[in-house]
Backbone bond lengths (Angstrom), bond angles and torsions (degrees), N, CA, C in turn:
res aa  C-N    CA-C-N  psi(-1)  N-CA   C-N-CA  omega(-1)  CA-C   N-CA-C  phi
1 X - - - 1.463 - - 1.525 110.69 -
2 X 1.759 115.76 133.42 1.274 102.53 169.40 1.427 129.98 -76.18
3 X 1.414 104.60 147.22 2.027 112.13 -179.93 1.401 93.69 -52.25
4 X 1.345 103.37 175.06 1.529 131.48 163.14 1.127 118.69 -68.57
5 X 1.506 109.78 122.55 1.671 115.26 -178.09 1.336 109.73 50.21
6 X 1.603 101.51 66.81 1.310 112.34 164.47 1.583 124.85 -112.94
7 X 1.220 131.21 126.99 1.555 120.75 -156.71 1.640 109.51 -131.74
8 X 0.880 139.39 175.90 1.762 147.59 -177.14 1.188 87.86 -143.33
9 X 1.683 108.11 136.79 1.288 123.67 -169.73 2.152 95.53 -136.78
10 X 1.394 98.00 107.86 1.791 94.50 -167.41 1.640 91.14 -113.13
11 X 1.104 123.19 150.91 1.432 139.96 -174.28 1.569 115.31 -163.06
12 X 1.528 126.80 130.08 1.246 125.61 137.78 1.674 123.80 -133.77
13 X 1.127 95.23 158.26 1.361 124.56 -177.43 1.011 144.49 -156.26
14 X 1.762 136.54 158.64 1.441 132.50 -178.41 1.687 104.98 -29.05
15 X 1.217 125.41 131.48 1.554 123.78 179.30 1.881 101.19 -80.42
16 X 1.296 108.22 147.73 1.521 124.63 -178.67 1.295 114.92 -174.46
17 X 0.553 119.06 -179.48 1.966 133.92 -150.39 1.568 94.78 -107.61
18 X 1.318 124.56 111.53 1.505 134.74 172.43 1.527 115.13 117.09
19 X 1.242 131.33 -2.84 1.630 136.87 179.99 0.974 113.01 -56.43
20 X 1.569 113.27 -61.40 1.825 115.85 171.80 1.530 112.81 -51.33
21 X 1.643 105.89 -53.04 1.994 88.64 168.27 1.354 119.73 -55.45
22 X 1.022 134.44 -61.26 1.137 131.66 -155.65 1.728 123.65 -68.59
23 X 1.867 91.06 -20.63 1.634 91.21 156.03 1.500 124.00 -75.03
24 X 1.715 113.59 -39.03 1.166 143.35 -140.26 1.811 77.14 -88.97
25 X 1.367 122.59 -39.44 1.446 107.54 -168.67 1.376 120.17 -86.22
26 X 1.679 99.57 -31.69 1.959 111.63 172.31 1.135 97.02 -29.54
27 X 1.768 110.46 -74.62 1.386 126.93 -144.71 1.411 100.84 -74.10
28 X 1.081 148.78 -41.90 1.234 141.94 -177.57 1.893 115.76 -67.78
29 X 1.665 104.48 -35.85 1.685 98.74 159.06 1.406 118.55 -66.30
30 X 0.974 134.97 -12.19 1.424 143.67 -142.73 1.960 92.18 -121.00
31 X 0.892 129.84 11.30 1.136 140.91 -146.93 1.879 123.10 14.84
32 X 1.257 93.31 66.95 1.676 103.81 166.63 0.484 139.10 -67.48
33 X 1.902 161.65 127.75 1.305 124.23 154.07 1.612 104.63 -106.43
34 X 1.418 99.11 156.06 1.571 106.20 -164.30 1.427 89.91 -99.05
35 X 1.346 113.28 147.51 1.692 110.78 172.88 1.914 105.54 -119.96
36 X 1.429 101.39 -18.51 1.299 112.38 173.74 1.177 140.18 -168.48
37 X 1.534 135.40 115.81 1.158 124.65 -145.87 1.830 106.54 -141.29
38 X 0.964 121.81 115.74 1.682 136.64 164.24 1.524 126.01 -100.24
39 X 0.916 127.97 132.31 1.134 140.34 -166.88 1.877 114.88 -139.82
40 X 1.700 130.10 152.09 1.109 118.78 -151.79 1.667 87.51 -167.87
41 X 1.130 118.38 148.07 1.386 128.43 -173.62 1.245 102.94 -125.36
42 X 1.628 151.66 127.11 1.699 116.35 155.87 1.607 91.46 -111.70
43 X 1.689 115.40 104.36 0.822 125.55 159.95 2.006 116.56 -102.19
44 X 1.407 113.39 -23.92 1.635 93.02 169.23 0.954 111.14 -118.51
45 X 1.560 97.36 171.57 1.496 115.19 -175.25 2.018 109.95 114.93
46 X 1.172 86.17 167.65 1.726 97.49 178.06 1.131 119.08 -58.63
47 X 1.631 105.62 -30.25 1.431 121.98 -149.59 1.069 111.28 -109.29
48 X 1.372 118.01 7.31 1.568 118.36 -155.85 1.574 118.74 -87.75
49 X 1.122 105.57 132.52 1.341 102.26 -177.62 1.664 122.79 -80.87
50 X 1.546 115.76 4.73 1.510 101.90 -169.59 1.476 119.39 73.60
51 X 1.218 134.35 -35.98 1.546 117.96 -169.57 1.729 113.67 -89.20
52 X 1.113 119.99 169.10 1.136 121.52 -165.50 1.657 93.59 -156.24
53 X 1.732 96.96 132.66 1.198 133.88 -154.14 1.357 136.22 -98.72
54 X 1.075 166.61 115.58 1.693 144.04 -153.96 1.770 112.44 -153.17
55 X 1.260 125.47 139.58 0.750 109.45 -151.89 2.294 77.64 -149.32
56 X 1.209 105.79 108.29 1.507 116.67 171.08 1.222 136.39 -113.36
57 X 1.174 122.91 93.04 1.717 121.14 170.87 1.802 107.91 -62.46
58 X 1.256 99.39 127.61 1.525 110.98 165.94 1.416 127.30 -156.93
59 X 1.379 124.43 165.95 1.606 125.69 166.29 1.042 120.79 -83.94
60 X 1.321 130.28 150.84 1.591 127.89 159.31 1.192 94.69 -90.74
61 X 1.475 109.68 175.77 1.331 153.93 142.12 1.535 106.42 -67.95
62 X 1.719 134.75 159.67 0.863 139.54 -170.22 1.399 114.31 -63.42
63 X 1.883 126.54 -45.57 1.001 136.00 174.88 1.307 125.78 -57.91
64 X 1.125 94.99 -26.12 1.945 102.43 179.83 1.340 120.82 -88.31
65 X 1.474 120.93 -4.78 1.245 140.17 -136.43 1.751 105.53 -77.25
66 X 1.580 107.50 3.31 1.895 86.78 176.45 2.099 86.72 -131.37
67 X 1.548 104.85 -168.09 1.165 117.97 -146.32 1.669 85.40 -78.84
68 X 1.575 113.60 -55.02 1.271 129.67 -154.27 1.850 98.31 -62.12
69 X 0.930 144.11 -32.11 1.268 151.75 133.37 1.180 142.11 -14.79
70 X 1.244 99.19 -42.28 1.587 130.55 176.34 1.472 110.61 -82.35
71 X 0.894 92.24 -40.69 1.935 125.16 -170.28 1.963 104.83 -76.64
72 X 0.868 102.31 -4.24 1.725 127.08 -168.07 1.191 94.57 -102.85
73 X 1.526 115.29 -80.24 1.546 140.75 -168.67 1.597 107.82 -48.02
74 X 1.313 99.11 -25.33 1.639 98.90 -173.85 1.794 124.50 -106.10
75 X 1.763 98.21 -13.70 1.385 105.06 -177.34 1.200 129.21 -36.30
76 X 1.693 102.62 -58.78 2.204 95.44 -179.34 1.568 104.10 -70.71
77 X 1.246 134.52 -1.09 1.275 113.25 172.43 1.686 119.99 -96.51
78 X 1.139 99.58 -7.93 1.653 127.47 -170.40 1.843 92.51 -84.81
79 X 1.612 122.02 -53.10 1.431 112.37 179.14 1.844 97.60 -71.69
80 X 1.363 121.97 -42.71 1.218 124.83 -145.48 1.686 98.37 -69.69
81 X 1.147 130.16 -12.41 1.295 124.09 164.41 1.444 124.31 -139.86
82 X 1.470 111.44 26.75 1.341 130.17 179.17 1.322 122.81 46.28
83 X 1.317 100.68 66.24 1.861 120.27 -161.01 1.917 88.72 -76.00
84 X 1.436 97.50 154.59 1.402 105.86 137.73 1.433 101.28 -119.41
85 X 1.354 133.47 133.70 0.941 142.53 -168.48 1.895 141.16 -144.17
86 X 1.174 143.26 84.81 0.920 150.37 -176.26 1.362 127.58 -63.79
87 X 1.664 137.54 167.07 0.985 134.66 171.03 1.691 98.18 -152.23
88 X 1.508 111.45 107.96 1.702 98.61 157.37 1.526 120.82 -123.66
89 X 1.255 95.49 161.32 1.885 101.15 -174.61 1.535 111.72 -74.05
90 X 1.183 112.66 109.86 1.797 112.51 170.57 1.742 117.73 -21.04
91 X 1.830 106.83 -46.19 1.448 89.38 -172.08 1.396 99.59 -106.76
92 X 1.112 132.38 42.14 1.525 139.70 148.78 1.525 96.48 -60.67
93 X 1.523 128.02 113.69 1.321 125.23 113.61 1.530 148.39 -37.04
94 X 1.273 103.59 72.30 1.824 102.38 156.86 1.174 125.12 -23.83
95 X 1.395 129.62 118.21 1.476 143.98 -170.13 1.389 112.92 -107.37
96 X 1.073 128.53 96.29 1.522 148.29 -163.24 1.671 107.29 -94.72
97 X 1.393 91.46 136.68 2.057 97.49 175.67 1.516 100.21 -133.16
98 X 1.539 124.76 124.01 1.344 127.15 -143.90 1.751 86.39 -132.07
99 X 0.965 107.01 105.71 1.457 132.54 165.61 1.668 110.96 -73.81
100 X 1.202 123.67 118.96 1.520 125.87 176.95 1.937 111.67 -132.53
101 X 1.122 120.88 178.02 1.453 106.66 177.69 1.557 81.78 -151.16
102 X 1.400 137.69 -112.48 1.712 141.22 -146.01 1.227 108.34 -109.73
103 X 1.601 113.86 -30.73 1.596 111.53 171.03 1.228 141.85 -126.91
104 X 1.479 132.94 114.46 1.240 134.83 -100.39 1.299 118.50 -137.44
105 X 1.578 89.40 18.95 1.534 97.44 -158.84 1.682 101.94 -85.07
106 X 1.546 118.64 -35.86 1.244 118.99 168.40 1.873 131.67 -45.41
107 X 1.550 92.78 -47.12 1.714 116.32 150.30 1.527 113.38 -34.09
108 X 0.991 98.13 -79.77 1.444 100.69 179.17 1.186 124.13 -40.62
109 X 1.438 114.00 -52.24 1.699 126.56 -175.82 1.534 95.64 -61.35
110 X 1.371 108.13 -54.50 1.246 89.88 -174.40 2.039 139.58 -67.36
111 X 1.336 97.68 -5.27 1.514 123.49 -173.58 1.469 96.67 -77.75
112 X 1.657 99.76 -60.10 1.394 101.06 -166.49 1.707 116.56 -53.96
113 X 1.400 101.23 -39.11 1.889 89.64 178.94 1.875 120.73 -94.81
114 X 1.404 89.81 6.52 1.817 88.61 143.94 1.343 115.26 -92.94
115 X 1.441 122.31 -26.54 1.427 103.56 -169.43 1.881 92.78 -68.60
116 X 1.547 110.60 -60.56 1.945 110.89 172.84 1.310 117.80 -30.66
117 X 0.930 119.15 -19.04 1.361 125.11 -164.27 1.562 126.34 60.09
118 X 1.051 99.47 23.51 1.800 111.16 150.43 1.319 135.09 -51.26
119 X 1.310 110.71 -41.78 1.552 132.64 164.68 1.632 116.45 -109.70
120 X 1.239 101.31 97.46 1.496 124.77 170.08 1.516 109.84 -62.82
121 X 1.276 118.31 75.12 1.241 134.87 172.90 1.269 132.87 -132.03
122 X 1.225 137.43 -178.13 1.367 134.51 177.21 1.347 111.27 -127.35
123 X 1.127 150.82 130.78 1.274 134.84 171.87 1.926 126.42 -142.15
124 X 1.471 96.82 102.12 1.272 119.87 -145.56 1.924 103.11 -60.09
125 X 1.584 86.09 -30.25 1.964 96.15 -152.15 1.424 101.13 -160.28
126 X 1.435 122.63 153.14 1.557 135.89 177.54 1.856 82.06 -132.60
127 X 1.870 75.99 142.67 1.562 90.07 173.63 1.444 123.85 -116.58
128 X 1.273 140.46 78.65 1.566 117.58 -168.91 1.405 114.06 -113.55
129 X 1.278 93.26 168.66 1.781 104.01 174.48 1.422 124.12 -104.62
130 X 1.464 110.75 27.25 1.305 119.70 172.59 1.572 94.55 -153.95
131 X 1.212 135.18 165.91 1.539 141.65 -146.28 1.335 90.70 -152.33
132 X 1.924 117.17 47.05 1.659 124.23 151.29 1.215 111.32 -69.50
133 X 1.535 106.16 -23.34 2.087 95.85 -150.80 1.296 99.50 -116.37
134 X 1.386 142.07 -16.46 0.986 148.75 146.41 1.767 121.82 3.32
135 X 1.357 134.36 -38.61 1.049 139.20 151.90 1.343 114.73 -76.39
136 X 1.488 123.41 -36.54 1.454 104.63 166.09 1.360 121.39 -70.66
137 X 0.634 109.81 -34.83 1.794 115.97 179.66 2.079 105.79 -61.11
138 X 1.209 84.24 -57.38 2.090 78.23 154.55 1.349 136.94 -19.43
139 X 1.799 74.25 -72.66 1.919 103.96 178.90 1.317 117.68 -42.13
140 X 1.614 111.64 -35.25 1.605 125.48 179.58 1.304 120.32 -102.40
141 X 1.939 112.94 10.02 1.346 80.61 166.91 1.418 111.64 104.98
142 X 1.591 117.93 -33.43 1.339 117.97 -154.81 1.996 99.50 -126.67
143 X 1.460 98.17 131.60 1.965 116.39 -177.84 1.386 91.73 -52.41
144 X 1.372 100.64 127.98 1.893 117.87 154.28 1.592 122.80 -107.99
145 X 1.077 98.46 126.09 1.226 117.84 -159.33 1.378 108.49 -83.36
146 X 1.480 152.76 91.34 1.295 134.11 -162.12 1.907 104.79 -99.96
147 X 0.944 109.00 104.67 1.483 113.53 -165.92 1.786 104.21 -119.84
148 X 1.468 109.82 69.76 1.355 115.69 -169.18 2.108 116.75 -63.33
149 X 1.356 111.72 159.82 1.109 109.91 -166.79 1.598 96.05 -94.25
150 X 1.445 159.96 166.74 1.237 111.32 153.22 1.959 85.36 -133.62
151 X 0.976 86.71 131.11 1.895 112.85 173.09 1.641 127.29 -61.61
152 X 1.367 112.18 109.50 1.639 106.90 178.94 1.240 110.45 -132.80
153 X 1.229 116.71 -179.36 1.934 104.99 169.25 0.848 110.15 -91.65
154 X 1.185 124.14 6.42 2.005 112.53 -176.19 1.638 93.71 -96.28
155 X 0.904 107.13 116.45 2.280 125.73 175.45 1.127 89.09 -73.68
156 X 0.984 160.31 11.09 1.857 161.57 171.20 1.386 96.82 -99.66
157 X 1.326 139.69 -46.77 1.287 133.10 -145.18 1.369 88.27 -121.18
158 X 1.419 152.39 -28.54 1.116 154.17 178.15 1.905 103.71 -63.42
159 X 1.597 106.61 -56.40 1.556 111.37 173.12 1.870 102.83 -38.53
160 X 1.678 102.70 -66.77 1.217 112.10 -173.38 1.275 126.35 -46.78
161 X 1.278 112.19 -34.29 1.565 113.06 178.53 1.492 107.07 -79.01
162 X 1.315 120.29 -51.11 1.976 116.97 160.36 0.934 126.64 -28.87
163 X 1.164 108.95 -27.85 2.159 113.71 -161.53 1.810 77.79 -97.38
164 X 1.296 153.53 -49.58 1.194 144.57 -134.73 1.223 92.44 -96.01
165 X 1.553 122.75 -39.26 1.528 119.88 -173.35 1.847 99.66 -70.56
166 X 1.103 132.58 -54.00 1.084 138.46 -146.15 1.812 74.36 -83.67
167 X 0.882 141.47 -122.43 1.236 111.75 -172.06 1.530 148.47 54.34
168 X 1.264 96.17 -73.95 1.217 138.34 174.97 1.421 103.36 -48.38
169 X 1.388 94.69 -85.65 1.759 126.29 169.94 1.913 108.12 -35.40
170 X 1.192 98.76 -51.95 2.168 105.98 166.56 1.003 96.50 -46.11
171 X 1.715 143.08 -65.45 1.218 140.06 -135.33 1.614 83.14 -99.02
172 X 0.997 156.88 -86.06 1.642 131.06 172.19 0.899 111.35 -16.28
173 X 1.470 133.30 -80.62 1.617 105.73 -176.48 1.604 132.46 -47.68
174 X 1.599 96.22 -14.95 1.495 83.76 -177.89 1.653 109.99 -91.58
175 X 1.481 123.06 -30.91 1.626 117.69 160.62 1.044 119.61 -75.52
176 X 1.413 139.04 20.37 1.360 121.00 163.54 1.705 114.44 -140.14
177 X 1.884 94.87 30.84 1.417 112.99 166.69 1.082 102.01 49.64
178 X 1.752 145.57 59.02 1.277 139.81 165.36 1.460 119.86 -83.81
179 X 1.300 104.51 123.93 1.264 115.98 179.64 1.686 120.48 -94.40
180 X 1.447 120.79 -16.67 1.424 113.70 146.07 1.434 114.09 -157.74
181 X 1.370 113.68 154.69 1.413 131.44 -151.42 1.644 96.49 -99.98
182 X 0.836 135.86 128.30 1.965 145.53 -172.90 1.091 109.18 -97.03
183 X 1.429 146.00 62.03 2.114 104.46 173.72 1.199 114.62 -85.27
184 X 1.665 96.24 117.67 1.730 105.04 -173.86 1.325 94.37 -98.32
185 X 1.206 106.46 79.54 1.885 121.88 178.59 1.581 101.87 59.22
186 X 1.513 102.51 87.61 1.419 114.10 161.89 1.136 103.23 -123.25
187 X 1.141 129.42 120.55 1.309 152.40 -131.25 1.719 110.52 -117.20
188 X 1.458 112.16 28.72 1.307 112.29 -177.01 1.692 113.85 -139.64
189 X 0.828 142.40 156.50 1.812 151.34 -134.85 1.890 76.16 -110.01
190 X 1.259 113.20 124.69 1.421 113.79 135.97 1.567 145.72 -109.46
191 X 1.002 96.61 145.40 1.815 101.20 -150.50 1.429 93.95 -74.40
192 X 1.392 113.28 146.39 1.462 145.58 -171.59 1.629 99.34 -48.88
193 X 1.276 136.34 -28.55 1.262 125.98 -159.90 1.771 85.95 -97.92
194 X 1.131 130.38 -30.50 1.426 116.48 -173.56 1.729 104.01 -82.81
195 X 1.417 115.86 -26.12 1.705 132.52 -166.86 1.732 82.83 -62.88
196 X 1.447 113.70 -47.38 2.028 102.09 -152.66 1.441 95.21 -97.49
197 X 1.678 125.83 -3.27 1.598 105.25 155.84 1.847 115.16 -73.82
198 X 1.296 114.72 -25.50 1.425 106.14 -166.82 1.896 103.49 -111.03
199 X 0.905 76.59 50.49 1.926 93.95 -164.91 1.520 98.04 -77.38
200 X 1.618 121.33 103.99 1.062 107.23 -174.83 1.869 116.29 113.25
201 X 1.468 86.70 -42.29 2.006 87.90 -171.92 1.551 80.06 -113.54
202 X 1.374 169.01 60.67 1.633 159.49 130.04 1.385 104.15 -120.33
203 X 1.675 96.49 123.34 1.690 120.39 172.03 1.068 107.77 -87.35
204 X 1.372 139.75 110.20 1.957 109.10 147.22 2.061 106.46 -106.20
205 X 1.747 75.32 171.74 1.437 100.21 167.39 1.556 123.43 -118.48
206 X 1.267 119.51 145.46 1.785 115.53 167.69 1.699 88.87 -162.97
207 X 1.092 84.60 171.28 1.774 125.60 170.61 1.464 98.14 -59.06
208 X 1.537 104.45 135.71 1.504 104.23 -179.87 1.778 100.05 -102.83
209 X 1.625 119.21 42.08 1.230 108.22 145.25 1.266 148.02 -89.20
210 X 1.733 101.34 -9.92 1.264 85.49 165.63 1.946 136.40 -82.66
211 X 0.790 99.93 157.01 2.339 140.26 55.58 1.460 108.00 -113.99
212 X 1.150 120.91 -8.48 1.676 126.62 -161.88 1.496 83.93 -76.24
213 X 0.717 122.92 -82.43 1.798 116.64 -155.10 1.418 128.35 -82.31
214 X 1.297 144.35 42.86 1.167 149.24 -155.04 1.157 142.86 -82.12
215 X 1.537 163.71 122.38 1.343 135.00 -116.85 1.292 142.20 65.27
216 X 1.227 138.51 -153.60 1.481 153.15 -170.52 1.785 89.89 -62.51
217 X 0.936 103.60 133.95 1.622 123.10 145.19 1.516 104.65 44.43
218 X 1.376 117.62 73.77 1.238 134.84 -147.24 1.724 90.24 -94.53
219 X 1.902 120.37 -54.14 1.555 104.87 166.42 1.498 126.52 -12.07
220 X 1.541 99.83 -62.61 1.580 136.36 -109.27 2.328 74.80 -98.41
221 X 1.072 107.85 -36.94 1.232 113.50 -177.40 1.445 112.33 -89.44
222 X 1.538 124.06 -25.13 1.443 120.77 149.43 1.226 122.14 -83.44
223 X 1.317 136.32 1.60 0.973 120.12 137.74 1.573 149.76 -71.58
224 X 1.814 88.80 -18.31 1.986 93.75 174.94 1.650 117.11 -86.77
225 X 2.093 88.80 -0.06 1.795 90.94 -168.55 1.783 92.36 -100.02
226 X 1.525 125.21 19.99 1.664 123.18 -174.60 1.567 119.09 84.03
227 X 1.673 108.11 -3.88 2.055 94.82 -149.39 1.897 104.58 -48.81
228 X 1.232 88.19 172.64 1.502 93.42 -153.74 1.458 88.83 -123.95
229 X 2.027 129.48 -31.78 1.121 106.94 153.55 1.345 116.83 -123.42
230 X 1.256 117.53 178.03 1.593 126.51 -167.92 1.663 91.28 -122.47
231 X 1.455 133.19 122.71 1.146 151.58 118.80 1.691 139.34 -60.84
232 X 1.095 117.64 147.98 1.685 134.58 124.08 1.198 142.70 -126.46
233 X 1.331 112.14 158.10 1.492 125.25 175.59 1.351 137.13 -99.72
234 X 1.151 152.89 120.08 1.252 113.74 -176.95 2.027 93.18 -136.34
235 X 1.007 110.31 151.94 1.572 132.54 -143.25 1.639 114.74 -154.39
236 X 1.305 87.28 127.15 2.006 102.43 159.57 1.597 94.34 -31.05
237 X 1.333 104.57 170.34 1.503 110.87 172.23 1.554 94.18 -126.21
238 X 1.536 118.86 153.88 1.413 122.64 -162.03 1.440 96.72 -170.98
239 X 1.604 124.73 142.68 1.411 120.81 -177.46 1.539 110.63 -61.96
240 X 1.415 122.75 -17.46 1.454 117.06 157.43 1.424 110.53 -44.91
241 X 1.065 135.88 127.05 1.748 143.91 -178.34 1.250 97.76 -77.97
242 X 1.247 115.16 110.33 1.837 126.70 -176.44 1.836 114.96 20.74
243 X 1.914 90.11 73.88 0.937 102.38 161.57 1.354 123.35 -158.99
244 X 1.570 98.23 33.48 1.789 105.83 169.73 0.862 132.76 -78.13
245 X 1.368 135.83 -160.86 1.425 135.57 -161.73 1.482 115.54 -74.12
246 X 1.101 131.20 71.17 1.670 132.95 171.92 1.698 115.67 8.59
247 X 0.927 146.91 101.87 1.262 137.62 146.60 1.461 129.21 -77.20
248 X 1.603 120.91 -24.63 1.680 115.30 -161.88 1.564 86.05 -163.62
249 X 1.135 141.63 159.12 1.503 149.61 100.89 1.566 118.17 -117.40
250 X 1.344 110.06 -176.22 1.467 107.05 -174.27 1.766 91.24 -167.09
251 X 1.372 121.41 171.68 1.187 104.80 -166.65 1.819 81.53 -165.56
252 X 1.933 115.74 153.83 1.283 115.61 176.68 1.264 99.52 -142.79
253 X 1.643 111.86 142.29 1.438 112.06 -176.94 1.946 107.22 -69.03
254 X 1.913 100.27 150.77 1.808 90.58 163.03 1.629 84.79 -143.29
255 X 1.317 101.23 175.24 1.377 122.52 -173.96 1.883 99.58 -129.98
256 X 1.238 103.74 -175.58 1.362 113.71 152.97 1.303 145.33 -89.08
257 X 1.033 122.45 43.70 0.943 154.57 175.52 1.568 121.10 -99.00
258 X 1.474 98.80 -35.67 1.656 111.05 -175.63 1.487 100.08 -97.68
259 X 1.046 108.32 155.20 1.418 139.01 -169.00 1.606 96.90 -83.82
260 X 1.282 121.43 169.73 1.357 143.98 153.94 1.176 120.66 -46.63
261 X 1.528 102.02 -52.13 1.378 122.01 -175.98 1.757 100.17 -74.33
262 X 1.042 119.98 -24.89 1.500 120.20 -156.63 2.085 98.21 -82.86
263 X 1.572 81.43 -45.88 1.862 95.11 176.68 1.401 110.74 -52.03
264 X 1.525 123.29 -33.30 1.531 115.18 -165.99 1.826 85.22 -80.49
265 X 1.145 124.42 -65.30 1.700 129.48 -163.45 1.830 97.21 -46.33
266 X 1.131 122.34 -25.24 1.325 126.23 -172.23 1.562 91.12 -86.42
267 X 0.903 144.75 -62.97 1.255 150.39 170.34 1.791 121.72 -49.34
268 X 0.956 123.33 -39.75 1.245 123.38 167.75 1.712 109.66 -73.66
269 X 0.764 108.31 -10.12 1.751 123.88 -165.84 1.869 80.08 -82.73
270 X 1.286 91.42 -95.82 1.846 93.11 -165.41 1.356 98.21 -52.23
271 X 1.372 156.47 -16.55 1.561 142.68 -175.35 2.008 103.56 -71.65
272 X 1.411 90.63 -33.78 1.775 97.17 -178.26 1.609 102.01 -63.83
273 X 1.512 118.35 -61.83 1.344 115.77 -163.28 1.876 115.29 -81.94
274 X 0.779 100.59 -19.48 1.772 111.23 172.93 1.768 96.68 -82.08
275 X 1.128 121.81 -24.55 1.606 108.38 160.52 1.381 140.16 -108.21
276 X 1.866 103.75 5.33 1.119 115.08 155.63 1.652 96.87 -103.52
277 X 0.966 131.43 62.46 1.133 141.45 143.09 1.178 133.58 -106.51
278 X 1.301 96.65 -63.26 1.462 127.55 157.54 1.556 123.21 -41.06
279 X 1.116 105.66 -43.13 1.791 108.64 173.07 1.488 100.62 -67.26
280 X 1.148 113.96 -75.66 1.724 128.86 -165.92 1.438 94.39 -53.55
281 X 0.946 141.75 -24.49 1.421 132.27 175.96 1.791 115.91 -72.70
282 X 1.174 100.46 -41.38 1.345 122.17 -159.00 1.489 94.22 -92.20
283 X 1.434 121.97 -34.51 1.842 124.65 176.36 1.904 109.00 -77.08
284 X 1.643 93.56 -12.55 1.571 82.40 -178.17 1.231 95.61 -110.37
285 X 1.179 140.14 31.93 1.408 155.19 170.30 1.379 115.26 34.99
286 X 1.337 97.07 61.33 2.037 124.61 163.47 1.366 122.20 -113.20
287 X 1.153 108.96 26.79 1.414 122.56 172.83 1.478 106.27 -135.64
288 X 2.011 103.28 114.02 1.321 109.34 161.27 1.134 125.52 -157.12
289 X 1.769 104.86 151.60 1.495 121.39 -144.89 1.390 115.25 -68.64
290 X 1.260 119.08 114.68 1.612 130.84 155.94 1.535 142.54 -68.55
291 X 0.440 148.65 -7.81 1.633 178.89 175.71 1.449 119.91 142.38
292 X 1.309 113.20 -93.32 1.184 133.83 168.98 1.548 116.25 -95.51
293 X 1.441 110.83 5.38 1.495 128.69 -165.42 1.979 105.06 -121.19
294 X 1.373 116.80 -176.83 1.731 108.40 169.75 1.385 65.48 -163.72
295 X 2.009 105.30 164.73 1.172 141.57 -112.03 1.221 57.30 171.75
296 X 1.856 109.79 111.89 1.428 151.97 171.04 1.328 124.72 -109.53
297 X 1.250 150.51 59.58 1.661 136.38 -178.19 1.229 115.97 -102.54
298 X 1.634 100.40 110.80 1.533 115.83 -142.65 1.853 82.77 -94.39
């Protein structure tokens, strides 16, 4: 359980000589105590972006004790080195909206360790476009949202009906104050204008075969080509089609020996825990954005 007036303080910025003091000293005039503190530079490489990163668990003192406060205490140092900079409260609950479509096994994983209390979350509503899970979502307690897609040949009226559903789903997130969007395998393309409202708060998951395997029964096709390992990914969401900012993968050896059938159960296996990773990482606010990259302090 967290202490009293306990907060995470995440920041990056141009890297320079004095950041760690000048956090390390705020909080300590201010009477802080730090209980944990990481810090990260990306200065090499081709790719590097220059900024440098920090990420602090600490206590207040009674006076300091809310965000907007904090947010005070830190201003001239926030212009003085061109912070982007956050402050959240330890016992703030994260409010999660968990998007699913036909397979459900990620859903589940993920239900079960909020109900254990593994995942310190809140979770107001599940959203799908098929009305499979609908009794599970019962079972826990939690509104299902059945927000169907419906399919024609006219690509005019198919766009149109997407933009109205997704929509929909905006205006849920916006009454039930969601702070991040889940697809635990929702199985549908979202269009660029909904990708740059949740820019930042949307997880997904898939198979780390592609580009090799794409479509229907993606196992079932690494298995007739030999693969030798089975991956996932799970990622920012971005109108790039599963190609945002990486947060987690994990990967398990198979041979031949296993079945088709054996490759998908092997695969849904690491897709569950590489995306309950990814949430709980990202709800305890140790995940931050790099360009095209994220800045992990596990």
């Amino acid at each position: 359980m967290p202490r009293h007036n306990e907060f995470i303080l995440t920041l990056s910025c141009p890297d320079a000589k004095g950041i760690v003091y000048t956090v390390s000293g705020l909080l300590y005039q201010a009477g802080c105590n730090i209980i944990d503190s990481q810090q990260y530079g990306d200065l090499d490489g081709a790719d590097a972006t220059g900024l440098f990163f920090m990420r602090v668990h600490f206590q207040a003192p009674e006076h300091l004790s809310t965000v907007a406060t904090l947010q005070t205490l830190f201003a001239h140092a926030r212009g003085q080195h061109r912070m982007d900079l956050a402050f959240h409260a330890v016992g703030d609950r994260p409010r999660l909206l968990l998007m699913v479509s036909q397979h459900g096994h990620c859903l589940n994983d993920l239900l079960f360790r909020w109900r254990s209390g593994q995942l310190p979350v809140d979770i107001p509503a599940i959203v799908s476009n098929h009305p499979d899970y609908a009794e599970l979502a019962a079972g826990y307690g939690i509104p299902f949202h059945h927000l169907p897609l419906k399919k024609t040949g006219d690509a005019a009226v198919d766009a149109e009906a997407k933009r109205a559903q997704e929509q929909q789903v905006m205006a849920l997130v916006e009454r039930e104050r969601i702070d991040l969007v889940v697809l635990a395998r929702y199985m549908q393309i979202l269009s660029a204008e909904f990708c740059a409202q949740l820019k930042g708060r949307a997880i997904n998951i898939h198979h780390s075969f592609l580009p090799s395997f794409k479509g229907a029964k993606p196992y079932f096709q690494a298995h007739a080509r030999g693969v030798k390992l089975i991956g996932a990914t799970a990622h920012y969401v971005t109108a790039e089609l599963d190609e945002g900012p990486i947060i987690e993968q994990d990967v398990e050896r198979v041979d031949h020996t296993l079945s088709a059938e054996d490759f998908t159960a092997v695969g849904r296996d690491i897709e569950c825990v590489v995306l309950a990773r990814a949430v709980r990482w990202h709800v305890e606010h140790r995940v931050l954005m790099n360009g095209h990259k994220c800045v992990v302090f596990r």
